[in-house]
C-alpha positions, 0 to 999 in steps of 0.5 A, a space after each residue: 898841373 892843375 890840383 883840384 881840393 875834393 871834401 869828403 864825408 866818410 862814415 864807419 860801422 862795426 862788422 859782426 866782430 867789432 872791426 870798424 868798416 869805412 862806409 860810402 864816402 860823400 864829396 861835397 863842395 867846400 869843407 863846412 858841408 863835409 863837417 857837418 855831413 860827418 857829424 850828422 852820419 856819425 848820429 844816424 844808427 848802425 853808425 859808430 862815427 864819421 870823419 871829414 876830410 881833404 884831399 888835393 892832387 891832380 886828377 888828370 895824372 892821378 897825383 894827390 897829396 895825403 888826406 888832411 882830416 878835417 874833423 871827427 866824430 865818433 868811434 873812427 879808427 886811429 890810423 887813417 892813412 888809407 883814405 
């Protein structure tokens, strides 16, 4: 088994009733370009913040361990478990 580590940026926006709404997610190479991807969109308007996280696991079988957030900026939800 082969784990491979993806680093992620995931902003979020408010929807028409308050609800805060994952955004298009970023992979990036290593853990300081997530952070600081994250940080960045949680600065850009219309969104209300951003997470950095990871995530490892074998994508030949489509294993993969929980997501470890990294860092977050922001109004971003409290339970992140669907990640």
């Amino acid at each position: 088994m082969t784990d491979v580590t993806y680093y992620v940026a995931l902003p979020f926006t408010e929807d028409d009733t308050g609800s805060v709404a994952a955004g298009a997610a970023e992979e990036f190479q290593g853990p300081t370009h997530a952070m600081r991807r994250a940080e960045a969109l949680a600065r850009m308007p219309g969104i209300v913040g951003a997470v950095a996280f990871c995530r490892s696991g074998d994508p030949m079988i489509g294993e993969f361990k929980d997501a470890t957030v990294l860092r977050a900026f922001g109004n971003v939800p409290s339970d992140l478990s669907g990640m």
